[in-house]
Phi, psi and omega in degrees: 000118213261333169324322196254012141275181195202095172251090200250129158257188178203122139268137192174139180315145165274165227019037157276012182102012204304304225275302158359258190333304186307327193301293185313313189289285211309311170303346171285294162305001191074001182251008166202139165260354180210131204270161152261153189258124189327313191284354172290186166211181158107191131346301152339296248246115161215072206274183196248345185278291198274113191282322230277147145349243192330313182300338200249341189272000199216348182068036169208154183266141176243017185205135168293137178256141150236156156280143137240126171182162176257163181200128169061058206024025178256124169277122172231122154283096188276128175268048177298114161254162175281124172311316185291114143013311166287004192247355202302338191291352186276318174329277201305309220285304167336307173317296177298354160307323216248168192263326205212185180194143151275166199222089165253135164271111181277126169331307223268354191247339181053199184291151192235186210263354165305317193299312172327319184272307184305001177271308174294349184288331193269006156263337126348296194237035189050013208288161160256165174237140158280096191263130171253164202212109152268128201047060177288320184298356172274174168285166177175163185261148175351112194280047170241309174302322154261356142310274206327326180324286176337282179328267192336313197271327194257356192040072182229151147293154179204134140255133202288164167232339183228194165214169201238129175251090181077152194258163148036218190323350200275302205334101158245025159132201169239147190246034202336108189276005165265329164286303205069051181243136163237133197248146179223152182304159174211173148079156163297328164318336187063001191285171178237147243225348196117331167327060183269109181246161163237158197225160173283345191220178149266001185258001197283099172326338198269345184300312169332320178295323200262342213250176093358159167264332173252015146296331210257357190238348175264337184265004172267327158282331174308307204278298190296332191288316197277255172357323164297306196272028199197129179317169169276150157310155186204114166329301178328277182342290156341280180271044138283321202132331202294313197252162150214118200313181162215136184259150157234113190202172162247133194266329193287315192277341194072041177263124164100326176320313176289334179289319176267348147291001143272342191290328179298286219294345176281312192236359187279114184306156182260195200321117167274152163308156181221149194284142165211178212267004150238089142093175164265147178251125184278125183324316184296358195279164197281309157328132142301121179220141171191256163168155154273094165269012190204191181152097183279152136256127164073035174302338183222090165327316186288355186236011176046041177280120166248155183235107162298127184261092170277136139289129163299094162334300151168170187115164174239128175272136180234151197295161168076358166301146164294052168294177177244075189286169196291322186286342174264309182107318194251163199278170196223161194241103180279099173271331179234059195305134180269153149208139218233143176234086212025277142237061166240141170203168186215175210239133210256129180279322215200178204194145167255143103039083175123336181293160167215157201218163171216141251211108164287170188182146161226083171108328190281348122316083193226167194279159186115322190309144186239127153249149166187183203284332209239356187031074146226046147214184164210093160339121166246201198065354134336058163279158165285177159239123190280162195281170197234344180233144188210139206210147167287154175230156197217139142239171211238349149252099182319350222258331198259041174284345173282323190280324154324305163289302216291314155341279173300332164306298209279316198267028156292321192311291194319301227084124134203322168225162165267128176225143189251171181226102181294176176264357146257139187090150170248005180283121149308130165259112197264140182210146205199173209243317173228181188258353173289352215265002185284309191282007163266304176284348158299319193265003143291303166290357177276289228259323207247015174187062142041358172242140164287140188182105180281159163248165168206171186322131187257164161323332213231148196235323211195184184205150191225087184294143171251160179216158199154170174305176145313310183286340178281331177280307203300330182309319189288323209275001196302328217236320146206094180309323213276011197226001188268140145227209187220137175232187252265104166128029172042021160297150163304116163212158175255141171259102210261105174319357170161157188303348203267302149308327125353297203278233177023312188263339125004285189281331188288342193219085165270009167250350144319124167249128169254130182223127195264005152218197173183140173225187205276000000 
């Protein structure tokens, strides 16, 4: 029954509060009773989304986690992806997983420009969005100002669904305007504890029992003004793209959680169609179809394990089902299907439309691949990207070049790098999208395969796969060979010292096609 999933990501600038909000939510749900507080390290620091070494050492998530778990007969898949910026190609490949997304916005900052891009990708694909206004309970700027932002900066409709009775020092609680519930701080914590009243109005004499007279007198103007100045929710809307409600809470105090896992389980869509090269395939269709968009390694060090993170598509999956991937050709027999609770999992008999499931595998997965029963499609939108940064592997034991390329194999698999093979030279070239994701695979290649290994400057600033006739490559490489290499799969690509030689070799060879993405 494809209805009753809800497959969602959070999205967010780092530090608005993403992994919190992920934290919060779960406890809402009922799938963890006690959070960890993110911002400790060390020992401390157990938020259940970020599992990696360098993530619990550094207080940010670099890699998507998934969740799963239920409430009230609704299944929700949580996707947390990484706020930095230097991860977006792991972000956007997420994206494309998913039916909906949160939007968290820090009160005191509205949108910054990480938030910016992960907006556009989901406008890419249509995802709707949901904006939560985070850490009200903080100093923060204006909520009529951070809507018009919203509105302004996304060219979105935006409707409030709840209000803030007062900001940071102010701060007396949320005001819901569809329930006409009011949750209020308690305790020296200011947290919210279960204080709940319901009232009829903002204009409701009883608000008076609960509130300050100049709390009760701000939210009643505030509240007729925000309701005047902003469409009604419209479902419709929503789920096109148009509007996006806003919620206003603290995730750290727990004001706004239970409101925003039902606005997911009510208006957030369930399994959407996904584009494949015959067409969109609708979740009700009966074949099993799905795609990989992620793919881990060593999520369990101790077992040298990879996972394909498949979305299920449509169809009902059963363990021990005969699948294709698009990329093998021949059917592969799935015995042991995962469904993940960050890295805790437990083995899923059977799988719906919206589900993502993980798929052991060595090697024989990678991401972009369409699984399915009869393999006569491929899902599309998965692309590589090129990279922005291009680096040397230096290792620091001559001894350990096997235990490297098998490295650099597996986290090339994953995405977390690109590694080219020039066609001159034996230094293997690693290319990457930000520069944390170079202190991810160093620290990596340290804590889950024993080797050490520094970089240093490659000749090449950026990269392009190419495409042409035969007689058209060979006219290019006659001229520069010394700049071609092949990446894991054994495409062309040149390798450029700067855009500016892109476009120069570009304009001398126009039957070369240069492309700054790819997809498998």
């Amino acid at each position: 029954m494809t209805l009753n999933r809800r497959t969602f990501a959070i999205i967010a600038h780092p530090d608005a509060g993403k992994t919190t909000l992920t934290e919060k939510l779960l406890m809402v749900g009922g799938a963890i009773h006690l959070a960890g507080e993110v911002k400790a390290r060390g020992a401390a620091r157990r938020a259940r989304s970020d599992w990696m070494k360098i993530e619990q050492q550094r207080g940010i998530s670099v890699t998507s986690s998934v969740m799963t778990f239920e409430r009230d007969g609704i299944v929700f898949n949580l996707l947390d992806t990484p706020g930095h910026e230097d991860f977006s190609e792991d972000t956007y490949r997420t994206l494309t997983a998913v039916d909906s997304a949160i939007m968290v916005l820090d009160a005191a900052k509205g949108i910054e420009p990480q938030t910016l891009k992960l907006f556009e990708v989901c406008r890419l694909r249509s995802v709707p969005i949901i904006t939560f206004i985070n850490k009200v309970d903080r100093e923060g700027r204006d909520p009529f100002e951070l809507m018009d932002e919203v509105a302004d900066r996304l060219a979105l409709d935006v409707c409030p669904m709840n209000w803030p009775v007062g900001m940071g020092g102010e701060f007396e609680g949320l005001y819901d305007f569809a329930s006409g519930r009011l949750s209020r701080p308690e305790g020296d914590s200011r947290e919210f504890l279960g204080d709940v009243s319901m009232h009829s109005g903002v204009t409701d004499p009883s608000l008076a029992d609960k509130l300050s007279p100049a709390a009760c007198e701000r939210l009643a103007a505030e509240a007729e003004l925000a309701q005047a100045g902003y469409p009604e929710f419209d479902p419709a809307a929503y789920r096109n793209g148009d509007l996006t409600p806003v919620w206003f809470g603290s995730a750290l105090k727990q004001f706004g959680m239970p409101e925003l896992l039902a606005a997911i389980a009510e208006h957030a869509p369930p399994p959407r169609p996904q584009p494949s090269d015959q067409g969109e395939v609708l979740p009700t269709q009966a074949d099993v179809t799905g795609f990989i968009f992620k793919v881990q390694a060593n999520m369990d060090p101790q077992h040298r394990d990879r996972i394909a993170f498949m979305r299920l598509v449509s169809g009902t999956f059963r363990r021990g089902m005969k699948l294709t991937p698009s990329a093998l050709g021949k059917p592969i027999a799935v015995h042991s299907p995962i469904l993940f609770f960050a890295q805790d999992r437990e083995i899923a008999d059977s799988a719906e439309p919206g589900d993502i499931i993980g798929i052991p595998n060595h090697g024989t997965l990678r991401v972009g691949d369409t699984l399915s029963e009869k393999n006569d499609l491929r899902f599309t939108g998965l692309p590589n990207f090129a990279p922005e940064i291009l680096r040397r592997v230096v290792l620091k034991d001559p001894t350990k070049t096997k235990q490297l390329r098998k490295a650099l194999d597996d986290l090339s698999e994953e995405g977390v790098i690109q590694v080219f093979t020039p066609e001159i030279g034996a230094n293997l070239i690693v290319g990457v999208v930000g520069q944390l994701q170079l202190d991810v695979l160093i620290s990596r290649l340290e804590a889950e395969y024993k080797v050490e290994a520094g970089l240093e400057p490659s000749p090449f600033d950026t990269a392009r796969w190419i495409k042409g006739s035969d007689t058209a490559l060979k006219d290019f490489a006659q001229f520069n060979r010394d700049k071609l290499a092949k990446d894991r799969d054994g495409n062309p690509v040149f390798m450029a010292k700067s855009v500016w030689d892109v476009n120069y070799q570009s304009e001398r060879h126009p039957e070369v096609e240069f492309s700054a993405t790819r997809e498998r």
